[in-house]
C-alpha positions as CSV (number, residue, x, y, z in Angstrom):
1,X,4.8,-6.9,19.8
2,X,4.2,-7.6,16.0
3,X,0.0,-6.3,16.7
4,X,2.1,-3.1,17.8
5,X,4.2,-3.3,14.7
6,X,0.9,-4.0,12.5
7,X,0.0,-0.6,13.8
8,X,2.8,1.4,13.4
9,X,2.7,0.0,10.1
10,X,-0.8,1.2,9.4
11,X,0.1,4.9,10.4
12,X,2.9,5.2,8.3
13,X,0.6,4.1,5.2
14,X,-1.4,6.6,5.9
15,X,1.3,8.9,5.8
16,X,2.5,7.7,3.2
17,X,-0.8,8.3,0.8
18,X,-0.7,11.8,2.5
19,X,2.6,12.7,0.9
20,X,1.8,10.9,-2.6
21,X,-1.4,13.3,-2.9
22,X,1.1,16.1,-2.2
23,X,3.5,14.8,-5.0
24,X,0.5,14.6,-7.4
25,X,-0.6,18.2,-6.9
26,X,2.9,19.1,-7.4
27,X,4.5,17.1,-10.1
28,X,1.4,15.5,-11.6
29,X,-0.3,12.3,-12.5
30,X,0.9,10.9,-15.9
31,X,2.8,7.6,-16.8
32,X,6.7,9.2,-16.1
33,X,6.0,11.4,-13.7
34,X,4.5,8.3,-11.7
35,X,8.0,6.3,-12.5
36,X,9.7,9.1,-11.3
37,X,8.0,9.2,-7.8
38,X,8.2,5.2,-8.0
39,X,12.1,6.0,-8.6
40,X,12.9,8.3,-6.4
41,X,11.1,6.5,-3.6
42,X,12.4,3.2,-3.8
43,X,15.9,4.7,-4.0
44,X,15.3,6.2,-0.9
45,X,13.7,3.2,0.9
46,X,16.5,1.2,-0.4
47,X,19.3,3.7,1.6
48,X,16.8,2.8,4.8
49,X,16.1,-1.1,4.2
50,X,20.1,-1.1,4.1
51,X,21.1,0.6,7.1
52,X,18.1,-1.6,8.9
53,X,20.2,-4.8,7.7
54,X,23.4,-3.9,8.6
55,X,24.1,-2.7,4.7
56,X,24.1,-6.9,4.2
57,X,22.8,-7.8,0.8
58,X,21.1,-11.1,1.4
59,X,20.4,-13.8,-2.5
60,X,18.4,-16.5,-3.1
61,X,16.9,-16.9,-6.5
62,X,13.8,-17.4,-5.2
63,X,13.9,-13.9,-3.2
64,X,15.3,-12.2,-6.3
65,X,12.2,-13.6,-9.0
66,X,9.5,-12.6,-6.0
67,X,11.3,-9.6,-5.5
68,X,11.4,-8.5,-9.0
69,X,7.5,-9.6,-9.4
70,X,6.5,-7.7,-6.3
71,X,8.6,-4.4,-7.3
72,X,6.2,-4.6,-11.0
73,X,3.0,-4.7,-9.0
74,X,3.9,-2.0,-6.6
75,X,5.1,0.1,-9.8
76,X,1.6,-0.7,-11.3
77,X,0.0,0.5,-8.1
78,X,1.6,3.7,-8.0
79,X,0.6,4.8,-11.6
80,X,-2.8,3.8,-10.8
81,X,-2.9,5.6,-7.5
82,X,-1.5,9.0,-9.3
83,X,-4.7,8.5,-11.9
84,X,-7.2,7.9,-9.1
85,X,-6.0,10.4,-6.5
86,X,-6.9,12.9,-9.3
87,X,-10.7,12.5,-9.2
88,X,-11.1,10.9,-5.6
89,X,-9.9,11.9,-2.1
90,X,-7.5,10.6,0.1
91,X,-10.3,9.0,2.2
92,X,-11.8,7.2,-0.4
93,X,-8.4,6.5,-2.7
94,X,-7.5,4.5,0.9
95,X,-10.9,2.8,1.0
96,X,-10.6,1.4,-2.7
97,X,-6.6,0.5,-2.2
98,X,-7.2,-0.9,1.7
99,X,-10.4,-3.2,0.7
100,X,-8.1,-5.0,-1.9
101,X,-5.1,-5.5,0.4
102,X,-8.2,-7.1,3.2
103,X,-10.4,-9.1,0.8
104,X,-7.0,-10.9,-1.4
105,X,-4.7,-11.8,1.4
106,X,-7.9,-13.3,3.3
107,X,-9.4,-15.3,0.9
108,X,-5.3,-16.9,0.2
109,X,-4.8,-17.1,4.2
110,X,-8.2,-19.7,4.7
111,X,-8.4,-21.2,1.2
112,X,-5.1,-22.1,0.8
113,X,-3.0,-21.9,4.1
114,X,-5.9,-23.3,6.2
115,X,-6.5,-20.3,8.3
116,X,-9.3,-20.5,10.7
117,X,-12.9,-18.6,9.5
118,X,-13.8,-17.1,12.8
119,X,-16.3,-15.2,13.9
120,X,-14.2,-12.0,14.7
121,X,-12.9,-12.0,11.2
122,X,-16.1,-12.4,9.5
123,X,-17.4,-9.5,11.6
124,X,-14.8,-7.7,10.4
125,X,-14.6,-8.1,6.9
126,X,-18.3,-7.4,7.0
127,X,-18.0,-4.3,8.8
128,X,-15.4,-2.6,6.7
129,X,-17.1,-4.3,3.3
130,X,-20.1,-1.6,4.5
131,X,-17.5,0.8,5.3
132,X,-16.8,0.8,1.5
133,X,-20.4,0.5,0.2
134,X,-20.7,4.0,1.8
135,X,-18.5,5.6,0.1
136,X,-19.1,5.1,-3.0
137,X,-21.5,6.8,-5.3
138,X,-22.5,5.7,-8.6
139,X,-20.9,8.5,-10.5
140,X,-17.3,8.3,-9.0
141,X,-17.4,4.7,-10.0
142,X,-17.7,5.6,-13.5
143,X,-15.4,8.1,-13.7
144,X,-11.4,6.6,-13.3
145,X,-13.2,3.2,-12.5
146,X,-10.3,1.2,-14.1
147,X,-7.8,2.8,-11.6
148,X,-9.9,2.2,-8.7
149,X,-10.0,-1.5,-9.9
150,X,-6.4,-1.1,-10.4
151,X,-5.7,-0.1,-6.8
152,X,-7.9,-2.9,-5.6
153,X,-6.3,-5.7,-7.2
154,X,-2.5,-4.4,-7.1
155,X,-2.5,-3.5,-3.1
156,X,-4.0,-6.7,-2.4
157,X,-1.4,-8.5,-4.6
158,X,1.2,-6.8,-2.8
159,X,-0.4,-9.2,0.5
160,X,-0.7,-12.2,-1.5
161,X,2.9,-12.1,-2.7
162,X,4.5,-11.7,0.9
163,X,2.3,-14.4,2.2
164,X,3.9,-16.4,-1.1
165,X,7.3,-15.6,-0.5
166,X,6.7,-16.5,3.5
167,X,5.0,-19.8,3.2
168,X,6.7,-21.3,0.0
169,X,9.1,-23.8,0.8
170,X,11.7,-22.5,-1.2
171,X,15.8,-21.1,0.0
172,X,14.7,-17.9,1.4
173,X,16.3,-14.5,2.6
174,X,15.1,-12.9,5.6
175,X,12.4,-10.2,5.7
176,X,14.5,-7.1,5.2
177,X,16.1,-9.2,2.6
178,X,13.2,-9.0,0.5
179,X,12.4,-5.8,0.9
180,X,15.8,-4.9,-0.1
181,X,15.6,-6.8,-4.0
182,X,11.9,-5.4,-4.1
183,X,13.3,-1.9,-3.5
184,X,16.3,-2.7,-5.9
185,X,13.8,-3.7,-8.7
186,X,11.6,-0.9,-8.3
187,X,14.3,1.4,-8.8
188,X,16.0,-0.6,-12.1
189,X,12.2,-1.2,-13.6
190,X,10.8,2.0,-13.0
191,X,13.6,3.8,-13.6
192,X,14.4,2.3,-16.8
193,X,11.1,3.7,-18.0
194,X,11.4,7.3,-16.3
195,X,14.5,7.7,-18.4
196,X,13.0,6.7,-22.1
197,X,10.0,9.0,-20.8
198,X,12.2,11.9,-20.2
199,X,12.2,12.0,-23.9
200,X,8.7,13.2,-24.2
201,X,8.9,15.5,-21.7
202,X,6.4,18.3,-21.5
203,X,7.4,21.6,-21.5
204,X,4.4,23.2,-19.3
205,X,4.8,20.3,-16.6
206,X,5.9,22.0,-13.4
207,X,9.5,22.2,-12.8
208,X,10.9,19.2,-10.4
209,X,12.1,21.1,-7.0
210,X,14.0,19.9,-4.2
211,X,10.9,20.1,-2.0
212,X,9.0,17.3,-4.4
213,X,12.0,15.5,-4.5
214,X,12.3,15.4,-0.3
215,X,8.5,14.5,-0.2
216,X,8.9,11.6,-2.6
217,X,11.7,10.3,-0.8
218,X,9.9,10.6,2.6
219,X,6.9,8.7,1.3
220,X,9.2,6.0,-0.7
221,X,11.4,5.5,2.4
222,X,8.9,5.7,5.1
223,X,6.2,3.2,2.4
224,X,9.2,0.6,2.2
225,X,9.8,0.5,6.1
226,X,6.0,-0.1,6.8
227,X,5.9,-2.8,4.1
228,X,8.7,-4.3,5.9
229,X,7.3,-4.6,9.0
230,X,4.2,-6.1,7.3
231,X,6.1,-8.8,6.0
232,X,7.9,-9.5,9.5
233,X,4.5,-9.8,11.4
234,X,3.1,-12.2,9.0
235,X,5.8,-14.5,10.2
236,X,3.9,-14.5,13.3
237,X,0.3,-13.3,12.6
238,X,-2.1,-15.0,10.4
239,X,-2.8,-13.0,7.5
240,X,-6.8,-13.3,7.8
241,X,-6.6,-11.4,10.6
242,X,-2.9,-8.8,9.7
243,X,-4.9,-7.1,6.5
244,X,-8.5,-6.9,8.4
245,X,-6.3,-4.9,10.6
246,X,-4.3,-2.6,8.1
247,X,-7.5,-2.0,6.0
248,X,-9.2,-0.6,8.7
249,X,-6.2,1.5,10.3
250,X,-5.7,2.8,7.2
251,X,-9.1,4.2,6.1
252,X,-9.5,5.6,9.8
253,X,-5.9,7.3,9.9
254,X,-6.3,8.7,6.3
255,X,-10.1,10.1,6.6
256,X,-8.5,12.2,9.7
257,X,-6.2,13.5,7.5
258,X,-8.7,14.6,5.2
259,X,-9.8,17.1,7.8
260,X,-6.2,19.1,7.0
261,X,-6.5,19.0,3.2
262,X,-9.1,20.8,0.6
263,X,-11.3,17.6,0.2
264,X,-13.0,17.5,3.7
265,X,-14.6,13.6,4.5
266,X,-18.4,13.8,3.9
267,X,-20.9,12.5,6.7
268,X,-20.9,9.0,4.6
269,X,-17.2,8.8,4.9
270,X,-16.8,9.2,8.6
271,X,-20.0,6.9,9.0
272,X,-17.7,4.2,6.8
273,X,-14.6,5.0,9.7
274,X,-16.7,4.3,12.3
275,X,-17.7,1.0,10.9
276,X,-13.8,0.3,9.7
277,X,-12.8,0.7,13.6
278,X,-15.7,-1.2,14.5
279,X,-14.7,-4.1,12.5
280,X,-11.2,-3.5,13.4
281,X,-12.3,-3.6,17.3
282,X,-14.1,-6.9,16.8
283,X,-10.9,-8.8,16.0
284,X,-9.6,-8.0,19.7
285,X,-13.0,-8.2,21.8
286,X,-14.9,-11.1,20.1
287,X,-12.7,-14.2,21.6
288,X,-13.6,-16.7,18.6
């Protein structure tokens, strides 16, 4: 059941970096109109995580600071993703963000929770490490390579801080608990700074419709779900082998929705998708 939850969660992402491309073409990439979408999103996530917990709002301290530390990274993430969609596509935006959620969580799940090194996961990781190597040119890393850094380090901190908040023996709230203050402190922080922003609004920046505001909602709510299921999986799933899996779903669900968009995936990239769902595949088939 939670491999089948992994999954679901892996399509929604995919989705999910789907709809904030659309939002960027509409709206935009700069600092507030990135806190807006951050905004907007979380508020709508929130609604969701609510009516998923019975409208219960769980507290611990503990919950509340990781919240709060978790909503900042994800906040940081989506500015940088608004920066690097705008000279990358979705197919590579995913490979760059996906990597970083693998390679973080991995390294914390066998150095410091005593995860097993198996052969399946390193033929995974190894697999979709040359996935990336494929993609990636010398030119596009100079151009926006801070973002792409950015993207790395901040979607695999978003791993490391639910494996945190899971293992750390500290008063906890449940999963959807969590999600719920993370949600909460997205929309405070980010919001906080949309509205000092609005200030220095420009007056040639495309006008905010309702259709941009549906599509930002979509991606917050349907984003905050997936995370959520993440972080009730790795209750049960170790994460060595939980971000192998996303990483790779990911890359392989967002390269097929390259073929609907204006940036078709090179030969390179679907070579890099068949060696993400190879590596993917060897978690399930090797048995050690």
């Amino acid at each position: 059941m939670y491999y089948a939850l992994i999954l679901l969660s892996v399509v929604m992402f995919g989705g999910c970096f789907a709809l904030q491309d659309v939002y960027r073409k509409m709206r935009g990439s700069g600092l507030r109109i990135s806190m807006e979408a951050a905004c907007v999103g979380a508020a709508a996530g929130l609604v969701v995580l609510l009516v998923v917990n019975g409208f219960r709002l769980e507290f611990t301290p503990f919950t509340l600071i990781m919240a709060l530390i978790a909503a900042v990274n994800g906040i940081a993430f989506t500015f940088c993703s608004f920066k690097a969609l705008d000279v990358i596509n979705l197919s590579l935006f995913s490979l760059f963000s996906m990597l970083g959620g693998m390679v973080l969580p991995f390294v914390q799940g066998i150095v410091f929770y005593g995860e097993r090194i198996t052969v399946a996961k390193v033929v995974c990781v190894v697999f979709i490490c040359a996935a990336l190597s494929l993609t990636v040119t010398r030119g596009e890393k100079k151009r926006g390579y801070i973002y792409y850094v950015g993207i790395f380090v901040l979607n695999g901190m978003s791993g490391v801080l639910s494996k945190l908040f899971n293992e750390l023996p500290f008063e906890k709230t449940s999963a959807a608990g969590y999600s719920i203050w993370m949600a909460i402190g997205t929309v405070v922080l980010s919001g906080m700074i949309w509205l000092i922003l609005l200030r220095k609004k420009n007056p040639d920046e495309p006008r905010y419709t309702l259709f941009a505001g549906i599509v930002s909602a979509v991606s917050g709510g349907v984003n905050k779900i997936a995370n959520f299921l993440l972080v009730l999986a790795l209750v049960h799933v170790d994460s060595s082998v939980q971000y192998p899996m996303v990483t790779g779903g990911v890359m392989i669900v967002s390269t097929l929705i390259c073929f609907f968009g204006d940036r078709k995936p090179s030969k390179k990239e679907m070579l890099s998708v068949g060696l993400a769902f190879l590596g993917m595949l060897a978690l399930f088939i090797i048995p050690m």
